[in-house]
TORKE-974503 format. One record per residue: residue in one letter; z, x, y of N, C-alpha, C in turn. Coordinates in steps of 0.2 Angstrom, whole numbers, padded with zeros to 4 digits, always signed. Atoms other than C-alpha are relative to their C-alpha. Layout:
REM TORKE-974503
aZXYZXYZXY
...
END
This chain:
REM TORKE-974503
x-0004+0005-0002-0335+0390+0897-0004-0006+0002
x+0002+0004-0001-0340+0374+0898+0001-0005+0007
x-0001+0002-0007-0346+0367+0915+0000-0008+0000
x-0002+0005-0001-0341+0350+0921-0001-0004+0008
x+0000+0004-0006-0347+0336+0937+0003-0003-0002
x-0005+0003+0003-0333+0327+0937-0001-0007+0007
x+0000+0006-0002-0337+0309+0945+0006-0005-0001
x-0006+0006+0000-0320+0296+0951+0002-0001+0006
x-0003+0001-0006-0312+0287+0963+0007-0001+0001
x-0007+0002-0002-0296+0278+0961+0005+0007-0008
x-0006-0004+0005-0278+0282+0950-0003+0002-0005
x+0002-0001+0007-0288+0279+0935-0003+0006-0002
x+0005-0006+0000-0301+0294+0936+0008+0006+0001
x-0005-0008+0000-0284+0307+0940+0003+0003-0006
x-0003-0002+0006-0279+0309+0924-0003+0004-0004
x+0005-0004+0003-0295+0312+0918-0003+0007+0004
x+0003-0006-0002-0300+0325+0928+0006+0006+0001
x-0006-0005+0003-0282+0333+0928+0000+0002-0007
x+0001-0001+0009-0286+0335+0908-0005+0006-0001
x+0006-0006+0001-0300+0344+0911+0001+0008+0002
x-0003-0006-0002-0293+0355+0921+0004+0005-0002
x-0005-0002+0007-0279+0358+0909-0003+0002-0004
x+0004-0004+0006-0290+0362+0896-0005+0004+0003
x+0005-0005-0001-0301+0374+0906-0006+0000+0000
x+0008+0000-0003-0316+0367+0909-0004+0001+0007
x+0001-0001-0007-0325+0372+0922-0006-0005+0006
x+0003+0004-0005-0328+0360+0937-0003+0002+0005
x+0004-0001-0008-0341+0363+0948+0000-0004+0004
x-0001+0003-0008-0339+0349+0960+0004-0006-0004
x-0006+0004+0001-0326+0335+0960-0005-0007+0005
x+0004+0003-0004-0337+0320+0967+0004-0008+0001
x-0003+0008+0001-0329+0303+0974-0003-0004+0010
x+0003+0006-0006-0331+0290+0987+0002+0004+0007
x-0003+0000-0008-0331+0293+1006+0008-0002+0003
x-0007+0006-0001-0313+0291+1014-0002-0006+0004
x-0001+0009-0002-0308+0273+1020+0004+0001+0006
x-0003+0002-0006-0303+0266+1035+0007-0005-0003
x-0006+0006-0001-0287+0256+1034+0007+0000+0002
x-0005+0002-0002-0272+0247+1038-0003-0001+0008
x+0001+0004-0006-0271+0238+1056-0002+0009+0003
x+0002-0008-0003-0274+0259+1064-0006+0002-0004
x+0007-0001+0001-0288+0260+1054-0002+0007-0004
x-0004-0006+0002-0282+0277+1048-0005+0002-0008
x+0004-0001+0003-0294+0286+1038+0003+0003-0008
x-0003+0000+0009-0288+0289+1017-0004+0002-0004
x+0003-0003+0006-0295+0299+1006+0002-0004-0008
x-0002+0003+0008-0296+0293+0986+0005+0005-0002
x-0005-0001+0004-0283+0296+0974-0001+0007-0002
x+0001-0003+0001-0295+0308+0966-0004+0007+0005
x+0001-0006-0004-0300+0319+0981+0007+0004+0003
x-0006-0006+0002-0282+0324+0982+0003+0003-0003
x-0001-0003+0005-0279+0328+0968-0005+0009+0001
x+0004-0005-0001-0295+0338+0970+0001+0008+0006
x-0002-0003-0006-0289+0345+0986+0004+0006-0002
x-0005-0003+0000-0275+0351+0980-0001+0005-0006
x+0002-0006+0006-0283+0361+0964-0006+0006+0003
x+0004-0005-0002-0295+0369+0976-0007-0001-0003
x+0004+0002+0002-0309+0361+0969-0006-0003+0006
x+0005+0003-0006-0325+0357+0980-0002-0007-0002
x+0002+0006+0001-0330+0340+0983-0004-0002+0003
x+0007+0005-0003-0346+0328+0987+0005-0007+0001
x-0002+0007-0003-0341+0312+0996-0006-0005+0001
x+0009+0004+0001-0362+0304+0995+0006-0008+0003
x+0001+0007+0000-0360+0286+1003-0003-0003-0004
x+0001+0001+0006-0372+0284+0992-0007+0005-0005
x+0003-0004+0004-0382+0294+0978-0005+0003+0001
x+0008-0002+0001-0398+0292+0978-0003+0003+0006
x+0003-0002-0005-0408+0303+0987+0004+0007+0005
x-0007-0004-0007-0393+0313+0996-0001+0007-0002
x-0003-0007+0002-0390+0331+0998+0004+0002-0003
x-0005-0002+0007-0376+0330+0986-0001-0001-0006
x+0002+0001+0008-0385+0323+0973-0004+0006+0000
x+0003-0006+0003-0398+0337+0974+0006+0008-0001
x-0004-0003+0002-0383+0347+0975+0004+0001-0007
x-0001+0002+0006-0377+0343+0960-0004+0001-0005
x+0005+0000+0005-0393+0343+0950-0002+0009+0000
x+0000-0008+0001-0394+0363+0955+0004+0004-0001
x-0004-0002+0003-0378+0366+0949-0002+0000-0007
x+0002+0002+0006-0385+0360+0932+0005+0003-0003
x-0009-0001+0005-0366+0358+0923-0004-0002-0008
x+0001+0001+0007-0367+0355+0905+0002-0006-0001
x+0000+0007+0004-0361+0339+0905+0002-0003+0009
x-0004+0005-0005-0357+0324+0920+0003-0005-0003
x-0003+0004+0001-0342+0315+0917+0001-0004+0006
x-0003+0005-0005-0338+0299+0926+0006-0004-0001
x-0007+0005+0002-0321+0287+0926+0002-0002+0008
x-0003+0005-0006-0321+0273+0939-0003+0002+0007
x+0005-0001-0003-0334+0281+0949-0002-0006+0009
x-0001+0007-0005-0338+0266+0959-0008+0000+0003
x+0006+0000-0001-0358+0270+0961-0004+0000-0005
x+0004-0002+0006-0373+0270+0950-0002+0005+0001
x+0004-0008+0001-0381+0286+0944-0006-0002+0000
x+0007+0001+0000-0398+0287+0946-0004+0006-0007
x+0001-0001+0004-0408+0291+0931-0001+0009+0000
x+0001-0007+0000-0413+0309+0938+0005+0004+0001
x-0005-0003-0001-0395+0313+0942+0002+0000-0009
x-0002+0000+0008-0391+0308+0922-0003+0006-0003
x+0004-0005+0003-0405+0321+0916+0002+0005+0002
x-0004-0007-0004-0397+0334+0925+0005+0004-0004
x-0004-0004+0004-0382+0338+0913-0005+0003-0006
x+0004-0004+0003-0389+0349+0902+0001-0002-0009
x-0002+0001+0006-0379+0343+0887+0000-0007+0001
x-0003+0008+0002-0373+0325+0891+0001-0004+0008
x-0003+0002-0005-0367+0312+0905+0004-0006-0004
x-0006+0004+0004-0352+0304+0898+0005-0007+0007
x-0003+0006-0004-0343+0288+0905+0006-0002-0005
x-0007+0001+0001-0324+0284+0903+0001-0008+0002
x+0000+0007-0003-0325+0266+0905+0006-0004-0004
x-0005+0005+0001-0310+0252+0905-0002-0005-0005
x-0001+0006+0000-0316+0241+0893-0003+0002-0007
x+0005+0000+0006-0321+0239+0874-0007-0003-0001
x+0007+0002-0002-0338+0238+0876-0002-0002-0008
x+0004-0002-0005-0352+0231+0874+0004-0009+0005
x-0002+0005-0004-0339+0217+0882+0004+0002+0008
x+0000-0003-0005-0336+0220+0899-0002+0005+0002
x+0006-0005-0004-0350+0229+0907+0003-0002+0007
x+0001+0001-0007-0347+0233+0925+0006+0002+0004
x-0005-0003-0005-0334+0235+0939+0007+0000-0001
x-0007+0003+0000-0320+0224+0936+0004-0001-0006
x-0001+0001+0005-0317+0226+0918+0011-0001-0002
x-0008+0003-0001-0296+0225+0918+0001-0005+0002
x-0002+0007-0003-0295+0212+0931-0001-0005-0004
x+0002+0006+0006-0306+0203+0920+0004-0004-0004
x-0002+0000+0005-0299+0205+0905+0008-0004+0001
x-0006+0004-0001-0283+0198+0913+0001-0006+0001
x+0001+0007-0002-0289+0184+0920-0004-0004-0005
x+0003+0003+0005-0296+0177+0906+0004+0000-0006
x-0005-0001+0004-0280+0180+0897-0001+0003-0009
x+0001-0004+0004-0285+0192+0885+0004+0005-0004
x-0004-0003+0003-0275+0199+0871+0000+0007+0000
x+0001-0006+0003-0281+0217+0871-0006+0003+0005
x+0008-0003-0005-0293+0229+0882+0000+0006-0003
x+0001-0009+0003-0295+0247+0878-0004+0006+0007
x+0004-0004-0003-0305+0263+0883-0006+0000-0005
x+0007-0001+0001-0326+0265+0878+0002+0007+0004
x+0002-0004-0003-0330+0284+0879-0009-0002-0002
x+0007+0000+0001-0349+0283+0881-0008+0004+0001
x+0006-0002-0003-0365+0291+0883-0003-0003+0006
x+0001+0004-0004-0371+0285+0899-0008-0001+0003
x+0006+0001-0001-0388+0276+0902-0003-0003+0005
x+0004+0003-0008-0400+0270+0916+0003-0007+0003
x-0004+0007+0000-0394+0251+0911+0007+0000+0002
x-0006-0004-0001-0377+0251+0918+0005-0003-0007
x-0005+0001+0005-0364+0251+0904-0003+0001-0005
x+0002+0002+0006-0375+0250+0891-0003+0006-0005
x+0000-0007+0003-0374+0269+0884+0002-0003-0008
x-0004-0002+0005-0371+0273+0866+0005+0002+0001
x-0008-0001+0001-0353+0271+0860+0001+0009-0004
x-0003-0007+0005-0345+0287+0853+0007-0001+0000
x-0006+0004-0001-0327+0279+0854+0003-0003+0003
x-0003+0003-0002-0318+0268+0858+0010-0001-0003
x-0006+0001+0004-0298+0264+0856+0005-0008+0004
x-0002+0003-0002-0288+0249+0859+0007-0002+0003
x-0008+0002-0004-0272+0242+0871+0003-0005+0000
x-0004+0007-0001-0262+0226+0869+0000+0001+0008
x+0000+0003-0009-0262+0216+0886+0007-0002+0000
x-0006+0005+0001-0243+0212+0889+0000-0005+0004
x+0001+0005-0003-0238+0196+0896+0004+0001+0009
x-0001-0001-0006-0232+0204+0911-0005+0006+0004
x+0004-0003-0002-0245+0217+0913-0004-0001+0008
x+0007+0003-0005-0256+0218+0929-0004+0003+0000
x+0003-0005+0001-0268+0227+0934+0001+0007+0003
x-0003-0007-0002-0259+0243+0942+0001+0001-0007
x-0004-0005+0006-0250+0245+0925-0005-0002-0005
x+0007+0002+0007-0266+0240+0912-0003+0008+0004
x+0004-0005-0003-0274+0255+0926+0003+0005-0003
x-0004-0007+0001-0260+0268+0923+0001+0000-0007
x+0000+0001+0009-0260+0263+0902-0006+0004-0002
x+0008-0002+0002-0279+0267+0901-0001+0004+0002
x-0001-0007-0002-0279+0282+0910+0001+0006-0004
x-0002-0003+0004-0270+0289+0900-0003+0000-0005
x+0001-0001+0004-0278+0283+0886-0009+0002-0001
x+0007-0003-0002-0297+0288+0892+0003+0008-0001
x-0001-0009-0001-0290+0306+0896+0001+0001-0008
x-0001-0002+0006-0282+0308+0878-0009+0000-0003
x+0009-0002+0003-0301+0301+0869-0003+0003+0003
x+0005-0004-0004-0309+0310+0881+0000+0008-0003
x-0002-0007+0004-0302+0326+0876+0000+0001-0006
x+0002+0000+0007-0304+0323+0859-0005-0002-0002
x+0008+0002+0001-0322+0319+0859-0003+0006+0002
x+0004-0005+0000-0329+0332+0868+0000+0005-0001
x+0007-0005+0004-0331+0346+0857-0003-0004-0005
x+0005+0003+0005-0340+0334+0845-0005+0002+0006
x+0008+0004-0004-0351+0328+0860-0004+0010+0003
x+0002-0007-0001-0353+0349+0866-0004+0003-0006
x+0003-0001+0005-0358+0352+0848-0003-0003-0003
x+0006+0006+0003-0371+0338+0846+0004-0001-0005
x-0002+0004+0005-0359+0330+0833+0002-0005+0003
x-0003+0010-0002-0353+0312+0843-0005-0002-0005
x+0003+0008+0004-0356+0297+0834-0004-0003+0009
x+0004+0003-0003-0369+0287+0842-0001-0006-0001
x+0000+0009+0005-0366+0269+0839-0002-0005+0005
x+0002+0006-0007-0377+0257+0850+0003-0007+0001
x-0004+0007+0000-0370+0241+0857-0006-0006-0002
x+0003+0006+0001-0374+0225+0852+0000-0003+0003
x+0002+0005-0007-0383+0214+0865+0001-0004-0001
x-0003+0006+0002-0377+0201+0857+0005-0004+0002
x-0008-0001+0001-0360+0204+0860+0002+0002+0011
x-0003+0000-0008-0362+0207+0881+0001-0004+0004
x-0001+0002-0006-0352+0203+0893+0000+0002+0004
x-0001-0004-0005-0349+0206+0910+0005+0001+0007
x-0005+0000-0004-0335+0211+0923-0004+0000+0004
x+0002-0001-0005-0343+0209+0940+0007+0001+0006
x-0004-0001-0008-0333+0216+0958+0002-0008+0001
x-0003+0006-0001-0319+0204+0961-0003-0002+0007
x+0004+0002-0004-0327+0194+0975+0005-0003+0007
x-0006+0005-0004-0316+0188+0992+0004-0005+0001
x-0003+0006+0003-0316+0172+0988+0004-0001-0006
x-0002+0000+0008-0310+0176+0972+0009-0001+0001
x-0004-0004+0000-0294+0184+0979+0006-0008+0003
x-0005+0008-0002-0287+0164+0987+0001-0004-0009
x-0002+0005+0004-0277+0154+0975-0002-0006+0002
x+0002+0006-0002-0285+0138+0972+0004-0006-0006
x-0005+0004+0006-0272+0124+0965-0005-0006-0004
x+0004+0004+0004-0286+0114+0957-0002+0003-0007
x+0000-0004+0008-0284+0127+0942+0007-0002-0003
x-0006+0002+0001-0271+0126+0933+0006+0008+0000
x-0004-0005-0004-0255+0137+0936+0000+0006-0006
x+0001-0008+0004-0257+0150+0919-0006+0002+0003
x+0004-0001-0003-0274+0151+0927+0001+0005+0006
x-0005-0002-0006-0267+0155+0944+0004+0008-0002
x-0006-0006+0000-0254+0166+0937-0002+0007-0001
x+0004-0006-0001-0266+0177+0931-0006+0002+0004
x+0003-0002-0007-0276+0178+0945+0004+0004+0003
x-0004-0004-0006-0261+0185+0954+0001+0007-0003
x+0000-0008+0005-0258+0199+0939-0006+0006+0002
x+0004-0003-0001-0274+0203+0941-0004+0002+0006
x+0001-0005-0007-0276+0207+0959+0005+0003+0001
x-0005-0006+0000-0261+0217+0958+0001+0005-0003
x-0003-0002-0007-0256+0230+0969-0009-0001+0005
x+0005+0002-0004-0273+0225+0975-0007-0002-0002
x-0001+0000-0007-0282+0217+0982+0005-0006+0003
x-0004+0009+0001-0269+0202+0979-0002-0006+0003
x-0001+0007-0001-0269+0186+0979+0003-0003+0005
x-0003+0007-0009-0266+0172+0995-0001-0004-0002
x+0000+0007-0001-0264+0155+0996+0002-0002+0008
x+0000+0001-0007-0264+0146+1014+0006-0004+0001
x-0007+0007-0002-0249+0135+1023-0001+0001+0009
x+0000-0001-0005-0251+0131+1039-0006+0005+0006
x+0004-0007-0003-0266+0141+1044+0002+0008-0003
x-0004-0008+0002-0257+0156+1037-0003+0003-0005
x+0001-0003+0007-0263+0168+1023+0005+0002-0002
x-0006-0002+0005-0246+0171+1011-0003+0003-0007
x+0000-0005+0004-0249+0187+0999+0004-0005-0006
x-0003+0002+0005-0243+0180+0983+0001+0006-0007
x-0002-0004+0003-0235+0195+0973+0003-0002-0007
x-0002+0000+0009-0227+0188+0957+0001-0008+0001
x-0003+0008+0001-0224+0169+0950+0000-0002-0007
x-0002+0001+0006-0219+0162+0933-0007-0011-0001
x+0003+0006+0001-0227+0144+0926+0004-0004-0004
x-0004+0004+0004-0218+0129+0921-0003-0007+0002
x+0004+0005-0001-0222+0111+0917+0000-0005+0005
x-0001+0006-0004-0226+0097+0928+0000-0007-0003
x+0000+0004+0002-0222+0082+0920-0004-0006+0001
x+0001+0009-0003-0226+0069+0932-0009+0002+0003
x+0007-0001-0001-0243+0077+0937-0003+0000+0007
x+0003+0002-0007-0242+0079+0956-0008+0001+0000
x+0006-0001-0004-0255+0080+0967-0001+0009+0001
x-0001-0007+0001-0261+0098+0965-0001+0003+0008
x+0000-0002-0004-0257+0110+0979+0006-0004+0005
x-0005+0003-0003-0241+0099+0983+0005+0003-0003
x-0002-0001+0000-0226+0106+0984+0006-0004-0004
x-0004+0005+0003-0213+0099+0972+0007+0001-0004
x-0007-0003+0003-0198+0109+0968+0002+0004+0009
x+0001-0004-0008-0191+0116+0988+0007+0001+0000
x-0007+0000+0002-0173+0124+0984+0001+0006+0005
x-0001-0007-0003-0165+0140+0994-0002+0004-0007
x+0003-0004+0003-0171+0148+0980-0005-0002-0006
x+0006+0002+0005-0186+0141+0971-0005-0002+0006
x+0006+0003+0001-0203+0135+0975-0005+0001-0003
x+0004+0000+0008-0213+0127+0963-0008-0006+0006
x+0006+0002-0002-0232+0123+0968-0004-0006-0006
x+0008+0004+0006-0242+0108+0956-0006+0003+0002
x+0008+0000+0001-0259+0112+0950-0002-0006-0004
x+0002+0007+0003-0270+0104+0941+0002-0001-0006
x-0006+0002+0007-0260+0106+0925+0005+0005+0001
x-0005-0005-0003-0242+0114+0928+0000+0000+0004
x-0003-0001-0007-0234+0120+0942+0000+0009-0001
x-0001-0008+0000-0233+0138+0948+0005+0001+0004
x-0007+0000-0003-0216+0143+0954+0000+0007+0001
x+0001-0003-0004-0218+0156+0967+0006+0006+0000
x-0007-0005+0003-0205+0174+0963-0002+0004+0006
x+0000-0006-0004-0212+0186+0976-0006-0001+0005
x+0005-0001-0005-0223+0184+0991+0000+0005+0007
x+0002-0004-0006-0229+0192+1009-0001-0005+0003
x+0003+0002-0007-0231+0181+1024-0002+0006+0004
x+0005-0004-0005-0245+0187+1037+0005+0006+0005
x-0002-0004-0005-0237+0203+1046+0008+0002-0002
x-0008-0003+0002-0222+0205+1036+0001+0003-0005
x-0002-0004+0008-0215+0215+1022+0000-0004-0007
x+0001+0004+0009-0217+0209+1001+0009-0003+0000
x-0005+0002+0001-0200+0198+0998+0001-0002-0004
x+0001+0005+0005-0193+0189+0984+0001-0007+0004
x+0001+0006+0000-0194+0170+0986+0006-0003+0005
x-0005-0001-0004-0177+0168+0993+0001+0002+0007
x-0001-0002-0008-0178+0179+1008-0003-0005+0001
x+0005+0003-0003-0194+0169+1011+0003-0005+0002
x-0001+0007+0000-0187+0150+1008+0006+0000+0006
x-0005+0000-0008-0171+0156+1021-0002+0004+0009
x+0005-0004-0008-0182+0166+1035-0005-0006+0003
x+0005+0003-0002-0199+0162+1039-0003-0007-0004
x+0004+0006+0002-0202+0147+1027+0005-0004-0001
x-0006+0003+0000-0187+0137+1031-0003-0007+0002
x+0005+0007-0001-0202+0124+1036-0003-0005-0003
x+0003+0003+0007-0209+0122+1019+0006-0005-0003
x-0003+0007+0003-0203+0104+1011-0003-0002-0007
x+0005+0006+0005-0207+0094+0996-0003-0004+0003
x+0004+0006-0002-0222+0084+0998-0008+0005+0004
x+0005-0005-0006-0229+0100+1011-0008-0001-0006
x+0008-0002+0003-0250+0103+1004-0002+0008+0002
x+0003-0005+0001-0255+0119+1001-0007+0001-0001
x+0007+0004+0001-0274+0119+1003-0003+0006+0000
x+0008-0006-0002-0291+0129+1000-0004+0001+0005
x+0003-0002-0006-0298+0137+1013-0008-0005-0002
x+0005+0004+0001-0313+0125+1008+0000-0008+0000
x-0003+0007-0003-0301+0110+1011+0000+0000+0009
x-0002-0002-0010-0298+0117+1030-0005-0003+0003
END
């Protein structure tokens, strides 16, 4: 039987390591990130992929971080036959990769060699991209920059975010995943280098990234907000305030306000100018309250909001 390191963290990686298990691979350690602290109690949270793991009775490594750790050399003593990764969320260090005995295989979100790196779905949304896929890869010292062994691709719909492009690809990394490796077990994968020609790169969405800024224009914006959804979404300010922005559509501004100026203000509508278009607001969260549509909002808590109001970048503040 062939033995299996299985490196992941979030939804993504569940699919794939429920595959494996299904097919009867055998997993000698189930490896994912440290739990997290969150919400206002601080309240400690295991990954997506450690309960899973939990729950199949599979041992698991939590390394802070890799290199050097007592988990890494535990690992490399296990000497498995191959280390698979998907959505991982650390680097391998090169003596950890030399360690599978056959392979160190990566399930990565993106048809490479475009989108190297963390954020490759977000990306790919915010940049309004018709199409993303799965890269199964060989995995190399340079980050992402393994020989390809397949790849397949996913139309981006126009309401896609990133929770649902996350659970589309999942699925579809599991599927190639398991259809590659017995090539890859019997030295038969394809080996297809990337061209450096052709790279790009998804970097970790950045905090600043996460505020709507109206000096974009509102398709801009809109995908900005797809693409930090279910997290770590999207805010714009009013008031001092950070308001979550869950969903919104884009329609034209004719007259060309002043961006960040409120210009549509109905018991059921608000429409924001940018700097081309207007963004017309469907679902948000005020600071300490539950997600709403647009309506609860504009008759509760934002029955303050006018035409003419300015909605501003925290670098207007």
């Amino acid at each position: 039987m062939t033995s299996v390191v299985f490196m992941g963290t979030p939804d993504f990686s569940v699919p794939v390591l429920q595959g494996l298990v299904d097919k009867h691979y055998d997993i000698k350690a189930v490896v994912t990130q440290p739990d997290k602290a969150v919400g206002r109690k601080q309240r400690l949270q295991s990954s997506p992929v450690k309960k899973l793991a939990t729950e199949l009775h599979l041992p698991v490594l939590q390394p802070s971080k890799l290199s050097g750790s007592p988990e890494m050399a535990q690992i490399i003593a296990a000497q498995p036959d191959l280390i698979i990764t998907a959505a991982f969320g650390q680097f391998l260090p090169t003596k950890l990769l030399q360690a599978a005995k056959i392979a160190a295989i990566n399930v990565h979100g993106s048809l490479l060699p475009a989108y190297r790196g963390g954020a490759p779905i977000q990306r790919s949304i915010m940049n309004g991209d018709a199409e993303t896929g799965i890269t199964i890869m060989f995995m190399a010292k340079k980050m992402d920059a393994g020989d390809i062994i397949a790849q397949k691709a996913l139309p981006i719909a126009d309401d896609d975010d990133s929770g649902t492009l996350f659970a589309k690809l999942s699925i579809v990394g599991r599927d190639l995943l398991l259809a590659q490796l017995p090539f890859i077990i019997h030295g038969e994968a394809k080996r297809i280098p990337q061209d450096e020609t052709k790279v790009s790169f998804a970097y970790n969405i950045k905090p600043e990234e996460e505020e709507l800024g109206f000096n974009h224009s509102a398709i801009a914006l809109e995908r900005q907000i797809r693409a930090l959804r279910p997290d770590p979404g999207a805010y714009l300010r009013h008031d001092g305030q950070r308001i979550k922005v869950w969903a919104a559509i884009v329609r034209e501004d004719p007259d060309n306000h002043v961006p960040g100026t409120v210009i549509t203000r109905t018991k059921h509508e608000l429409a924001i100018a940018c700097a081309t278009g207007a963004l017309v607001i469907t679902k948000l969260q005020p600071a300490g309250k539950a997600e709403m549509p647009i309506t609860s909002y504009l008759n509760g808590a934002g029955q303050h909001v006018s035409v003419g109001d300015k909605f501003v970048d925290g670098a207007d503040e």
